[in-house]
C-alpha positions in Angstrom: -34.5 -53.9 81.9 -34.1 -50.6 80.4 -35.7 -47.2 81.4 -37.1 -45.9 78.2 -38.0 -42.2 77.6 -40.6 -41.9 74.7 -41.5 -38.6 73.0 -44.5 -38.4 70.7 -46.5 -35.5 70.2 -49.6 -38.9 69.0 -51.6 -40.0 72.2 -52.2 -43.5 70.2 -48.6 -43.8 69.2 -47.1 -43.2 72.5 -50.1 -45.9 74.3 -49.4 -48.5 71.5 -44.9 -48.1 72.0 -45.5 -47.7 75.8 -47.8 -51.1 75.7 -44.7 -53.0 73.3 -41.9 -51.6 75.5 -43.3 -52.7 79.2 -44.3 -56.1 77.6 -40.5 -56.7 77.5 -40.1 -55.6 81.4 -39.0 -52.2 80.3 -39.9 -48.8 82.8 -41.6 -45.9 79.9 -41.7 -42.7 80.8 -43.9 -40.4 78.3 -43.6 -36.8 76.9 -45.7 -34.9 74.5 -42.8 -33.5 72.4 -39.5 -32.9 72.9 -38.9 -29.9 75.0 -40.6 -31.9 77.7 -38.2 -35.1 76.9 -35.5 -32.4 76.7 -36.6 -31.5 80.3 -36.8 -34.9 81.5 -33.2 -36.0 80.3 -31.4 -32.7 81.2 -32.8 -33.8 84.9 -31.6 -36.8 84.6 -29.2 -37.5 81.7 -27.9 -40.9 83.5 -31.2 -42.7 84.3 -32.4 -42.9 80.7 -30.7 -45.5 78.8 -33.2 -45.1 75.8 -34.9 -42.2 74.4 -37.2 -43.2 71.9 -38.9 -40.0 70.0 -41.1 -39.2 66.9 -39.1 -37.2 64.2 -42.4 -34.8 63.4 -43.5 -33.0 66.5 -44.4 -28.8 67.5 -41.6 -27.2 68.5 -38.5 -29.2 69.1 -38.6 -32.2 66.6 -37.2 -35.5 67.2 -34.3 -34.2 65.4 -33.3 -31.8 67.1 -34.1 -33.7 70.6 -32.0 -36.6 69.5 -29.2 -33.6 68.7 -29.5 -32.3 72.1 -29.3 -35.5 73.6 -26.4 -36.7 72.4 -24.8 -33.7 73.7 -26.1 -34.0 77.5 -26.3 -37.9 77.6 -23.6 -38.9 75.3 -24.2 -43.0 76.3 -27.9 -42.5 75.7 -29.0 -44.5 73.0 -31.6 -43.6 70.3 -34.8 -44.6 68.1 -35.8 -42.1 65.8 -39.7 -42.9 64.1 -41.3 -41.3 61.5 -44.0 -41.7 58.8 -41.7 -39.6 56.3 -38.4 -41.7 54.7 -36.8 -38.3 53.8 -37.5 -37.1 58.1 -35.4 -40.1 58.6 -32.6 -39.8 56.1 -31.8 -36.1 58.3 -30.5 -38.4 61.1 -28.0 -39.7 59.4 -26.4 -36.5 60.3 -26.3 -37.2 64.0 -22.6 -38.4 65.2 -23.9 -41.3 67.8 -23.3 -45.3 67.5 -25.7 -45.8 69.3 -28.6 -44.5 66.7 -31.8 -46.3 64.7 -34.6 -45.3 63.1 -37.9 -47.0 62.5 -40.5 -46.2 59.8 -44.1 -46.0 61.0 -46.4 -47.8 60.5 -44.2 -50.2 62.4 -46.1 -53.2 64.2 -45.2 -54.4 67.9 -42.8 -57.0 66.7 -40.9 -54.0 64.9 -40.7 -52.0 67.6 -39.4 -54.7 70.5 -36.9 -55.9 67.9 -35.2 -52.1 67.2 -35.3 -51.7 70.9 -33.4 -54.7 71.6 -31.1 -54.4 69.1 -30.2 -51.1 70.5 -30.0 -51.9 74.0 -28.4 -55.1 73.5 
């Protein structure tokens, strides 16, 4: 399975993804933001095979993590979620294939399914 790094600045949000993603046998590591996921992936850009972040967070939004990532980890893929259509419609300014985005609310279901479509 795949080793997941989630970044959400919502305590519930990040229990309720971590809960979905380990149901499927996957390792989660959680961050608060994304300048500690930044942290996390620029230690160790080629153990992460997902990063998995919320668009609306302090300081460095999932935005501008994904950004970032894409330029230390270019294999890494990504899950952008938000709560806001219009947060999402900035990533389609990110130059990765291996990007999707997932509206919240999202149920479990939701969220397994865009993480196996991605890592599949």
């Amino acid at each position: 399975m795949a080793q997941i790094l989630l970044a959400d600045d919502d305590k519930a949000t990040r229990d309720l993804v971590k809960r979905a993603l380990e149901i499927d046998g996957h390792k989660v590591d959680l961050t608060q933001d994304g300048t500690e996921a930044l942290e996390k992936l620029t230690a160790s850009p080629t153990d992460i095979d997902l990063l998995v972040s919320d668009v609306h967070m302090p300081g460095m939004d999932g935005i501008d993590l994904a950004r970032r990532a894409i330029e230390i980890a270019p294999r890494v893929k990504l899950l952008l979620m938000s709560g806001f259509a219009e947060e999402l419609e900035r990533a389609q300014g990110l130059k990765s294939p291996h990007l999707g985005v997932i509206l919240k609310p999202f149920t479990l279901d939701q969220i397994r399914a865009a993480i196996r479509t991605l890592l599949a």
